[in-house]
C-alpha positions in Angstrom: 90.2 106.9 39.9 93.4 109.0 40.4 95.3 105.7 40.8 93.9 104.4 38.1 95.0 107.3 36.0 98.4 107.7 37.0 99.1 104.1 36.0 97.5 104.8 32.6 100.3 107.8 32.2 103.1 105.7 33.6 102.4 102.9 31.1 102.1 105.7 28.3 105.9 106.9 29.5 107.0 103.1 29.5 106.4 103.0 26.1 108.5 105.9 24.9 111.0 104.7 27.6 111.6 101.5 25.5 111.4 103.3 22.2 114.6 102.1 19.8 117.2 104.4 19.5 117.2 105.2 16.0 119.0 108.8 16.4 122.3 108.7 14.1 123.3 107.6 10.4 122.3 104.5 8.8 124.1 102.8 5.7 123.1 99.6 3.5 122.2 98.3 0.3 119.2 97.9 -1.7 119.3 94.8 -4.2 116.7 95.5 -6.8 116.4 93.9 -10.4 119.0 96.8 -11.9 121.3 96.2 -9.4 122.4 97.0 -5.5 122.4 100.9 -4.4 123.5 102.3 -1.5 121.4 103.9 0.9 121.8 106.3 4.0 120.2 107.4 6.0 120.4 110.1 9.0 117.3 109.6 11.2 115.9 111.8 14.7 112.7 110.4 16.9 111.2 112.6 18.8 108.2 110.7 20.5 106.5 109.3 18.3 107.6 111.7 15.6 110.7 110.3 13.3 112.4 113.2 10.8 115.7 112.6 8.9 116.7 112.7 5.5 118.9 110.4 2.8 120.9 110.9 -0.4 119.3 111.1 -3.7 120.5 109.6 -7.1 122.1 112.8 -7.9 123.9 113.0 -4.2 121.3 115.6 -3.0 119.7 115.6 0.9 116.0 114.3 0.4 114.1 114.6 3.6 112.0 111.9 4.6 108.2 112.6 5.1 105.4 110.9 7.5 107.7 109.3 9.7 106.5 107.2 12.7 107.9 105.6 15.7 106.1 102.9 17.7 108.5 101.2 19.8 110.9 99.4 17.9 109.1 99.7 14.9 109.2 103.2 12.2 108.0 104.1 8.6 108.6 106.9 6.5 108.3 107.9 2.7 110.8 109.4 0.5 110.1 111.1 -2.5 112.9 111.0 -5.5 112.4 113.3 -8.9 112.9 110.4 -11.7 113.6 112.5 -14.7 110.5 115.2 -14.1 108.5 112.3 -12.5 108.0 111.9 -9.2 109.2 108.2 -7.2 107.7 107.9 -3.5 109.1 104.9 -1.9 107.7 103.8 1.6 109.8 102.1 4.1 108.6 100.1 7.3 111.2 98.9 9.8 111.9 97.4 12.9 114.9 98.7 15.1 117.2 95.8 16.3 120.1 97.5 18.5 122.4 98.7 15.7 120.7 97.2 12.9 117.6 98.0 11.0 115.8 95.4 9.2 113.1 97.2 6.4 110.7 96.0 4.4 110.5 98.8 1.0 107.8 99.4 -1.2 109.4 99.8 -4.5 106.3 100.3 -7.2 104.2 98.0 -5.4 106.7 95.1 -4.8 108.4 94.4 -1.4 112.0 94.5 -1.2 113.8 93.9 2.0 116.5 96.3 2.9 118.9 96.4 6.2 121.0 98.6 7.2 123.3 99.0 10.1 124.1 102.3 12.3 127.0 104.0 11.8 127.2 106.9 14.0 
């Protein structure tokens, strides 16, 4: 039973041993029907907890919420103020060495969005 357990924790470890490394700043741009914007974003795992933040319309730091790691894989929300009205957009990704490759939920409609590391 001890052996048993003791490969269930090492197998646990493995998992967050093999975990992307998606500590550092992130830039691309988003094509949408009213044309491209950049994004950025400045992202920390720890476990499987991912925390960061990116730049508003206005140029303001907008801390990402509900963010998730699972091996290569993370999502988060962001939440913009659109004139008094708030925008929460909902990002899944998968970590590719130096690239991230995400799918967005803009109002219900999938965009696709990658963006490369940059420090």
């Amino acid at each position: 039973m001890k052996v048993r357990s003791t490969l269930i924790a090492l197998l646990l470890l493995a998992g967050f041993c093999f975990a992307a490394d998606v500590d550092g700043k992130w830039s691309g741009t988003l094509s949408t029907p009213n044309g491209d914007f950049p994004v950025n974003f400045t992202l920390k795992a720890d476990g499987a907890t991912l925390t960061g933040s990116t730049t508003g319309p206005g140029g303001e730091e907008i801390k990402i919420a509900n963010g998730k790691v699972d091996g290569n894989n993370i999502s988060f929300s962001v939440t913009f103020d659109l004139n008094g009205t708030p925008l929460t957009i909902n990002y899944k990704g998968v970590v590719a060495g130096q690239e991230i490759k995400f799918t967005v939920d803009l109002m219900g409609t999938p965009t696709p969005l990658t963006v490369k590391k940059t420090a």
